[in-house]
N, C-alpha and C positions, 0 to 999 in steps of 0.2 A: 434474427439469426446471429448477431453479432455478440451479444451479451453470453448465450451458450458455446461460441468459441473461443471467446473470452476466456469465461471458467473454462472449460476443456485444456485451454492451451494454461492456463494458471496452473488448474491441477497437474497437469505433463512435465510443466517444470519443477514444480514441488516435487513431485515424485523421482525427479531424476539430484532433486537437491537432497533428497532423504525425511523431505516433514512430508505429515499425512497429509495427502490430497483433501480429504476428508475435510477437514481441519482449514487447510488454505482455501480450498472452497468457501467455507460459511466465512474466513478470514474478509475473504474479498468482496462475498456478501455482506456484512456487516459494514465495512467501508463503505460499498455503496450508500448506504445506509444513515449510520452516524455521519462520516467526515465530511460528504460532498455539499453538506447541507450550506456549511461555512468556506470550504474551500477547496480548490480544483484538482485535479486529480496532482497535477503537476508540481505542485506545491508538495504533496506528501509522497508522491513518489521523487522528488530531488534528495529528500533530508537520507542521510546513510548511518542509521544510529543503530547499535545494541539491541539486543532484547531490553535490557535493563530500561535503557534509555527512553526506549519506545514504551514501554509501562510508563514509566515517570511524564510520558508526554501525554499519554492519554488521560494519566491523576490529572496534569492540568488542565486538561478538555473538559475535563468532568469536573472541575471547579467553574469552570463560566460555563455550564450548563449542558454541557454534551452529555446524553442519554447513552450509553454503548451495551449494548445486551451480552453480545458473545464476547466479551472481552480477552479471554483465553486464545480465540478461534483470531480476533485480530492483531494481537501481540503478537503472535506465530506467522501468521501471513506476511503483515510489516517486517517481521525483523528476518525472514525466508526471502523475502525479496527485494526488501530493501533495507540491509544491514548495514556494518558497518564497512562487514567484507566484500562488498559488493560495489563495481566500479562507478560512478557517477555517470549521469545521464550525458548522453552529448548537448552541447545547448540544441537549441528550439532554432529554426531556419525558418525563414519567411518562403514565401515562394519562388522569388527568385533566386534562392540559397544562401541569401544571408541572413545572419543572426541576429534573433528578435529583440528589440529594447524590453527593458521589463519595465 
């Protein structure tokens, strides 16, 4: 149940940001996909880059061997929700609400 509210609520934000749902859907599909393999979701959703940027990071994925199919669908997704214009994560809290070592 969780994965389809996921996308749902992906796609609700996309849509109220102005990219196609459509689009940010298969985005976040693809993520799943290609990025998770190597690393956590937290890691790529911290970084706050560009569209441009976010192209240029996935060229280097796809030099040490990362496979990315939809690559359109996840440059648009990354850079819709995690730009540059977009405020940075709050840190990570432990359970008793303090803040996680990395």
């Amino acid at each position: 149940m969780k994965p389809k509210l996921l996308l749902v609520g992906g796609a609700l934000a996309a849509a109220a940001l102005g990219a196609d749902p459509s689009v940010v859907a298969r985005g976040e599909k693809e993520e799943a996909r290609s990025c998770i393999a190597c690393h956590s979701l937290r890691i790529v959703h911290s970084q706050r880059l560009s569209k441009a940027a976010w192209g240029r990071e996935l060229d280097k994925m796809a030099g040490w061997g990362t496979k990315v199919e939809d690559r359109d669908a996840l440059v648009e997704y990354l850079a819709t929700n995690f730009g540059d214009d977009k405020a940075p994560q709050p840190p990570a809290l432990t359970r008793d609400g303090s803040q996680q070592k990395k």
